[in-house]
N, C-alpha and C positions, 0 to 999 in steps of 0.2 A: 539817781536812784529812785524807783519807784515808792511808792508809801507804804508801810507798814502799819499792820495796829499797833496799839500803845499798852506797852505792860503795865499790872500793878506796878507799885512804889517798889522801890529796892528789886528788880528784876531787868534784867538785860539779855539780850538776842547777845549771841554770842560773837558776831562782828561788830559789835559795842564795844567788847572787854580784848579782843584780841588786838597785841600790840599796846595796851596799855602798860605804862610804867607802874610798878609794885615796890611798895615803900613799907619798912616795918614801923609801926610807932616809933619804934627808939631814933627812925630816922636814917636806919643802916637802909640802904636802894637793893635789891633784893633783884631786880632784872626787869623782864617785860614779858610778857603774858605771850607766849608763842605757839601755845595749842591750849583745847578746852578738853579733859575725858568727860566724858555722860556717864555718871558708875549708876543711873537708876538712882538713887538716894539724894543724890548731890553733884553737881558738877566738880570738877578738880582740875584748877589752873595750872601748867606747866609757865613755870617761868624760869627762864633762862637769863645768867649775865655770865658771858664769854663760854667756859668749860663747865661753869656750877649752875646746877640746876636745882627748883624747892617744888616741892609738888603741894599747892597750898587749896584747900578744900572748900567752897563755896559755900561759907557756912558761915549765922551770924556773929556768931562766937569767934570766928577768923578773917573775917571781912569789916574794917569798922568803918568804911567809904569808901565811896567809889565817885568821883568828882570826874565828871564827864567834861567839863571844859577845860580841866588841866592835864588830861589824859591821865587821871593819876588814881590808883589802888593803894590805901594804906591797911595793913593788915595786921595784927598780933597774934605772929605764930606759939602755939602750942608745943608747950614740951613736946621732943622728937621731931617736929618737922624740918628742923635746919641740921 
């Protein structure tokens, strides 16, 4: 793979986050990252486990890491997203 430049902190090119696994704080596994929308404001992860899917919003209030060598997203959804 060729080189890229390097984001600020807490920013990621979108083949970073796709296919990462999505974990809620409480620990429940919530799926894996299988599209990204661009809404202009914010990106908004589709993540998918089997038939259920969470549309979880790129935002610091809902993202509380993102650990690049575990492959791993934990997030604490907000009322109404699940």
């Amino acid at each position: 793979m060729d080189e890229v430049p390097s984001l600020s902190p807490d920013s990621y090119y979108h083949f970073q986050i796709l296919d990462m696994e999505v974990w809620a704080i409480t620990g429940d596994f919530l799926g894996t990252v299988e599209d990204i929308l661009s809404t202009g404001s914010n990106d908004v992860y589709v993540v998918r486990q089997g038939k259920s899917e969470v549309l979880v919003p790129a935002i610091q209030d809902v993202v509380l890491e993102v650990d690049m060598e575990k492959g791993r997203i934990t997030v604490e959804l907000l009322e109404g997203l699940r």
